[in-house]
C-alpha positions as a printed Julia matrix, in Angstrom:
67×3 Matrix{Float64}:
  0.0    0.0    0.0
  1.25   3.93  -1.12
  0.42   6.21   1.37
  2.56   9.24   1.77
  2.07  10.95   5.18
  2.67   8.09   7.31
  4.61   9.86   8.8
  3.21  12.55   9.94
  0.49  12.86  12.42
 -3.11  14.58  11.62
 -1.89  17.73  11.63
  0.68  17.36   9.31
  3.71  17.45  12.23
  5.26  14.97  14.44
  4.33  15.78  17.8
  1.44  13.54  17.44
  2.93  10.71  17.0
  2.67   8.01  20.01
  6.03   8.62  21.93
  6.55   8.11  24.6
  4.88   4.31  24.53
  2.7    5.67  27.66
  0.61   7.44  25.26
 -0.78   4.76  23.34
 -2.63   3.06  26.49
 -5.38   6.17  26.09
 -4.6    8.17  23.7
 -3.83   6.53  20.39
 -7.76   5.83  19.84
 -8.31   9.27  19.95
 -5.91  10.76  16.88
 -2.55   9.38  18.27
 -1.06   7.88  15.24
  1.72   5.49  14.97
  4.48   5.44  12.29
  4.23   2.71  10.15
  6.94   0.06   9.43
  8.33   0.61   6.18
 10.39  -1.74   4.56
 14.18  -0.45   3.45
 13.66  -0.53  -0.2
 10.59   1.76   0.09
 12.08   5.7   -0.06
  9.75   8.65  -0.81
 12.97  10.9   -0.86
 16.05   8.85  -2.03
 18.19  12.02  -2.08
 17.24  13.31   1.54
 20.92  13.33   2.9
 21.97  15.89  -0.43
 21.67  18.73   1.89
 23.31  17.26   5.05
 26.66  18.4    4.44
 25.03  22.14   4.06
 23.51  21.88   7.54
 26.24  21.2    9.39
 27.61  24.68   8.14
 24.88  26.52   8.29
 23.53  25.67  11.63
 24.48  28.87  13.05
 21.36  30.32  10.97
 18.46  28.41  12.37
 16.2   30.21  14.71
 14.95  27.67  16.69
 15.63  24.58  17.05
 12.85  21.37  18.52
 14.34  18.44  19.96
């Protein structure tokens, strides 16, 4: 099955996602989502470490950063 956004939670972020584990005994039924298992071969962004090299010099510019 395709389904880009697995990922992501409803709201189109991460902080939904069920972490810690705790979460998931009462909230996951509500909108928690988890992230799905994907198998290695499966990549919607093959070339996502391109830029890597640029962020470790330019990390000086970010604003703000989330853990």
């Amino acid at each position: 099955v395709f389904f880009p956004g697995w990922e992501a939670d409803v709201n189109g972020g991460t902080a939904g996602l069920c972490s810690p584990v705790e979460r998931d005994l009462f909230d996951c039924h509500l909108g928690c989502f988890w992230p799905a298992q994907v198998p290695d071969q499966l990549n919607h962004a093959p070339d996502w470490t391109s830029s890597c090299a640029s962020a470790q010099k330019d990390w000086r510019k970010i604003d703000l950063i989330f853990p």
